[in-house]
C-alpha positions as CSV (number, residue, x, y, z in Angstrom):
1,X,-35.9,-23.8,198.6
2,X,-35.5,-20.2,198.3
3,X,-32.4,-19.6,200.2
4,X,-29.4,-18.5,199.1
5,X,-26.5,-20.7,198.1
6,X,-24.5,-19.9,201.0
7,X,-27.3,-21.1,203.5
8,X,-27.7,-24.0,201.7
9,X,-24.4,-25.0,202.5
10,X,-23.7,-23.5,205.5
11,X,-26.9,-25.6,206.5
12,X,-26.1,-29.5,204.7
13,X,-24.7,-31.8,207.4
14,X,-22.7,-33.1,204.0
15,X,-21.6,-32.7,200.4
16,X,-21.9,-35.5,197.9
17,X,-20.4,-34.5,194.6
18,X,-19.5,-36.0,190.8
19,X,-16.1,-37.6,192.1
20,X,-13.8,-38.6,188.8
21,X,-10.8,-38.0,190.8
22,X,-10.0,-37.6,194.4
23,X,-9.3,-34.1,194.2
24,X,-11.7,-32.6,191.8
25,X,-14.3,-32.4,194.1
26,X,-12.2,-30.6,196.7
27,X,-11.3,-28.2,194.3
28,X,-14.7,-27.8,192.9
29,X,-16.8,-27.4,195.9
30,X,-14.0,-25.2,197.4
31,X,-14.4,-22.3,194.2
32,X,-18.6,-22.8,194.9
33,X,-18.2,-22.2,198.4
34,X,-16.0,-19.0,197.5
35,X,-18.1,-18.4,194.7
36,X,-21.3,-17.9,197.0
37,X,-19.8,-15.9,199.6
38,X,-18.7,-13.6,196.4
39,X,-22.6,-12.9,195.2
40,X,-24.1,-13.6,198.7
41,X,-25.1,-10.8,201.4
42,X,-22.9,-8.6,203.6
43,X,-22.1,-11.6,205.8
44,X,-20.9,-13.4,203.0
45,X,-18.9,-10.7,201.4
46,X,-17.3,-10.2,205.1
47,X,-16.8,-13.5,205.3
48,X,-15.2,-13.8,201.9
49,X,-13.0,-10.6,202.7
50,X,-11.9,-12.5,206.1
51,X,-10.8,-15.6,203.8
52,X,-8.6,-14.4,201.4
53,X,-6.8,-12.3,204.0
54,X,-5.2,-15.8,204.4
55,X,-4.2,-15.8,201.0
56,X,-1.4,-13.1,198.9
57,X,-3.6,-12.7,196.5
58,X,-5.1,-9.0,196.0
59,X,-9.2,-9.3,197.6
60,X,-10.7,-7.2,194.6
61,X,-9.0,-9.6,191.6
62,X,-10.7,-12.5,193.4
63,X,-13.8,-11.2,193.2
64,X,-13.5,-10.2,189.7
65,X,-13.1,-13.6,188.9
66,X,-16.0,-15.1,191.3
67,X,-18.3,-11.9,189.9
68,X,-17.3,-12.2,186.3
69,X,-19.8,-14.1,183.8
70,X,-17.7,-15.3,181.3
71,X,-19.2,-16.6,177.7
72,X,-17.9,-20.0,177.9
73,X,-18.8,-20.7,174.0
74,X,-15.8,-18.0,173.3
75,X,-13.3,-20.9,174.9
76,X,-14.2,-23.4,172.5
77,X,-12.4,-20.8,169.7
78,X,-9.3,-19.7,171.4
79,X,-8.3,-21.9,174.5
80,X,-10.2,-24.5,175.7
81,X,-8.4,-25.0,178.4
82,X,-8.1,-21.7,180.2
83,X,-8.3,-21.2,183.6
84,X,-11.4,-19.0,184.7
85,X,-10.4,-18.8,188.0
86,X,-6.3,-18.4,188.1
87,X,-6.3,-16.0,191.2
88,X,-8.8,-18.2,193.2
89,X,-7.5,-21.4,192.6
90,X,-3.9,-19.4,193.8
91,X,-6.5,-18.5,197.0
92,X,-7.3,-22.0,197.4
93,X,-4.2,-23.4,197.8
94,X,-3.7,-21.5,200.8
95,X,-7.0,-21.6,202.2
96,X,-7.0,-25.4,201.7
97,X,-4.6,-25.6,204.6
98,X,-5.9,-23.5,207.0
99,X,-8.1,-24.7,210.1
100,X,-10.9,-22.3,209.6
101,X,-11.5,-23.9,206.0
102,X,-11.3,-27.0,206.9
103,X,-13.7,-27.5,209.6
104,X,-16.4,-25.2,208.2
105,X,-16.0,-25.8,204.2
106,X,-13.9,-29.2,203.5
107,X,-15.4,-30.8,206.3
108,X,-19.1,-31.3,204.4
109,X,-16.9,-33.7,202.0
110,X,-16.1,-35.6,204.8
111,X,-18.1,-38.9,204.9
112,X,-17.9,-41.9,202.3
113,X,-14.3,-40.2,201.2
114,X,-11.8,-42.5,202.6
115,X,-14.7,-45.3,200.9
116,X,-14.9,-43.9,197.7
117,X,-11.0,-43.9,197.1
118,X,-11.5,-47.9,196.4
119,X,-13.5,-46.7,193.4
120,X,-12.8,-46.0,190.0
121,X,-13.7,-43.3,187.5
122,X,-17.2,-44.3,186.9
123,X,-18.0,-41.4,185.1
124,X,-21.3,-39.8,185.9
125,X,-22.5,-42.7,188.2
126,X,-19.7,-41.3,191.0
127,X,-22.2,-39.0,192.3
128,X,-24.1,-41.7,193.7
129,X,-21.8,-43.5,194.8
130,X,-20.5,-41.6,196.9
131,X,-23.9,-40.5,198.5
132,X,-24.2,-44.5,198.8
133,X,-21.0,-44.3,200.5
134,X,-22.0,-41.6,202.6
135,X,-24.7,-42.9,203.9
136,X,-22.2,-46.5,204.6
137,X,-20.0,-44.2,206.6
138,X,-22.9,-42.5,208.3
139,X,-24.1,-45.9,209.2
140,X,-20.5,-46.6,211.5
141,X,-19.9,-43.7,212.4
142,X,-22.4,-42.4,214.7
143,X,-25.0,-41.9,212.5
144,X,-24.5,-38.2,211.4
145,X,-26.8,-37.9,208.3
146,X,-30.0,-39.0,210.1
147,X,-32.9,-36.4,210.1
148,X,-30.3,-34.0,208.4
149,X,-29.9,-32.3,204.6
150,X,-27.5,-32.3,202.4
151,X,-26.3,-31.6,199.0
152,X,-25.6,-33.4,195.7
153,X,-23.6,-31.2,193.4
154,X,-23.0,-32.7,189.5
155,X,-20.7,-30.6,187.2
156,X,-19.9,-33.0,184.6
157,X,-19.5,-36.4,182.9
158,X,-23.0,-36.6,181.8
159,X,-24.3,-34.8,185.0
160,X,-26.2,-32.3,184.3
161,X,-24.4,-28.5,186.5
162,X,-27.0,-28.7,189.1
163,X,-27.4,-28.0,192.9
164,X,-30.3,-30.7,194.3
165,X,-30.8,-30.1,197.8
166,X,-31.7,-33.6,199.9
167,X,-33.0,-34.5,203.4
168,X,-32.3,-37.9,204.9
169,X,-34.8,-39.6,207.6
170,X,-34.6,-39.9,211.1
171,X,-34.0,-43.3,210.4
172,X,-32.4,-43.6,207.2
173,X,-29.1,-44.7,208.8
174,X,-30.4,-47.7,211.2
175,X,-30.5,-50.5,208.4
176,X,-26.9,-51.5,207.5
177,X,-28.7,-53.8,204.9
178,X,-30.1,-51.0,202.9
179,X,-26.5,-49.6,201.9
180,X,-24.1,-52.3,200.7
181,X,-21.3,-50.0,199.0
182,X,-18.0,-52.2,200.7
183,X,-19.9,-55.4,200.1
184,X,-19.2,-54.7,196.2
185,X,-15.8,-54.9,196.4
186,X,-16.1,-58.2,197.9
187,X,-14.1,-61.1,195.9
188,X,-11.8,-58.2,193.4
189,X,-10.4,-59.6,190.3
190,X,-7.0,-58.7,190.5
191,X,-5.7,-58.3,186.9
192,X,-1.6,-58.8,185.9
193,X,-0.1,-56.5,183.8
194,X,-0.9,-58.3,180.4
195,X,-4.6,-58.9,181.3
196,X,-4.9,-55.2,182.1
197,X,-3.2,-54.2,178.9
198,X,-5.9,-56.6,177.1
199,X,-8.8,-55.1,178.8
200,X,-8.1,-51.3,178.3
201,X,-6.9,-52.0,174.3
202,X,-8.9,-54.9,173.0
203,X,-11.5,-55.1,176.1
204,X,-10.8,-59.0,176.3
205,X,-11.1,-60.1,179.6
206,X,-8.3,-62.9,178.9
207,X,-8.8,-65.4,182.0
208,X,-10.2,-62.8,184.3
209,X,-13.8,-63.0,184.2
210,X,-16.0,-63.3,187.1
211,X,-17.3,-66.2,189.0
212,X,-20.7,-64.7,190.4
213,X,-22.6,-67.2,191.2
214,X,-26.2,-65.3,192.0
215,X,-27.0,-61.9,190.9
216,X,-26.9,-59.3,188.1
217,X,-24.1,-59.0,186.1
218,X,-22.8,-57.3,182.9
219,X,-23.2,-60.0,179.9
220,X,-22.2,-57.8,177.1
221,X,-21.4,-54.0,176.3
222,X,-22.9,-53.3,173.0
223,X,-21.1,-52.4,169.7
224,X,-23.6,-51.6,167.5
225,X,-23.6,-48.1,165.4
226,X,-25.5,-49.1,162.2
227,X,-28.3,-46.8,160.9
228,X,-30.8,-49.1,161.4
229,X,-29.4,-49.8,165.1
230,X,-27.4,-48.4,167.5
231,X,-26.2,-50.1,171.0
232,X,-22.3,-49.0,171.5
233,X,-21.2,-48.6,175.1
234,X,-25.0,-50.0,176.0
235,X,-24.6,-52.7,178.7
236,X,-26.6,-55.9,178.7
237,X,-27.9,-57.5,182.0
238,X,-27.9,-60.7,182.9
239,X,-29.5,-62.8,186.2
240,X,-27.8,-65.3,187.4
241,X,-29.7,-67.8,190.0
């Protein structure tokens, strides 16, 4: 949209993100927000300065680390698991907990998060579902996403490390029946130790399967790596009427 990426968040209402754990997205979103104020304009470099004031950690090793353009290939030969941001995440976890932070920065990750905590690790579909979510809570909750932008953020998990900038209608909040994200967890399966032991090992859903009566469900996940064909980890849909 040809703004910077500061603006752009500084301007979205809200912040959907890839959500495999509840606090991965904080910390995420937290390092972007730091990391655009680092390579943004004066006002954003001020702004930064301000920040980290909060923080014992030294201003110009922060930036360093938000500045620095690392070649991520090297990682793969010596440590994969290296922190690329050791002084900032240090930053964070003071920054984190102050009022300032919170209301301007955290506060975009507000809506659908108490929702999403009912929901599992479902890899690079978490995105959406928290937008879905989102737009739930929005939907309660005085209606804060009508006519407004926002911002879906993937970093992993199959989605691909992208920024895609979103506007919602005046009157994309008025139909309750449009967003059904609680509805789904609706009639759980609640799984004793043994059955869940079962599913995760030998995926055998010993006396636990479903009783949908209408609708799509999951038949099958496919198994299949021949040369010929090749369907493992595929789901197959069926309709139930």
């Amino acid at each position: 949209r040809g703004q910077s990426l500061s603006k752009l968040i500084n301007q979205a209402a809200a912040v959907f993100m890839h959500r495999p754990f509840h606090k991965m997205p904080i910390n995420a979103f937290s390092i972007s927000y730091l990391y655009a104020l680092a390579n943004g304009d004066e006002d954003d470099n001020l702004e930064l300065d301000n920040l980290i004031a909060h923080a014992d950690v030294p201003l110009e090793e922060v930036k360093k680390e938000l500045m620095n353009r690392p070649n991520l290939v090297t990682f793969l030969q010596t440590d994969i698991n290296k922190d690329l941001f050791p002084k900032t995440n240090k930053a964070l976890k003071a920054l984190n907990k102050i009022r300032p932070f919170k209301e301007k920065v955290l506060s975009k990750l507000k809506l659908g998060n108490e929702l999403t905590k009912e929901m599992g690790n479902i890899y690079s579909g978490s995105i959406f579902a928290w937008l879905a979510a989102g737009i739930e809570d929005s939907m309660k909750n005085g209606k804060a996403l009508s006519g407004e932008d926002a911002l879906l953020i993937g970093y992993g998990s199959g989605d691909a490390a992208e920024v895609i900038p979103i506007s919602f209608t005046k009157n994309c909040c008025d139909e309750e029946s449009n967003i059904k994200y609680s509805a789904a967890f609706n009639e759980p399966v609640n799984l004793d130790h043994n059955q869940y032991i079962k599913l995760r090992t030998d995926k055998i859903l010993e006396g636990a399967q479903h009783k949908k009566p209408k609708g799509f469900i999951v038949s099958k996940v496919g198994t299949e790596e021949t040369i010929d064909f090749q369907d493992a980890g595929i789901e197959y849909y069926e309709y139930l009427n």
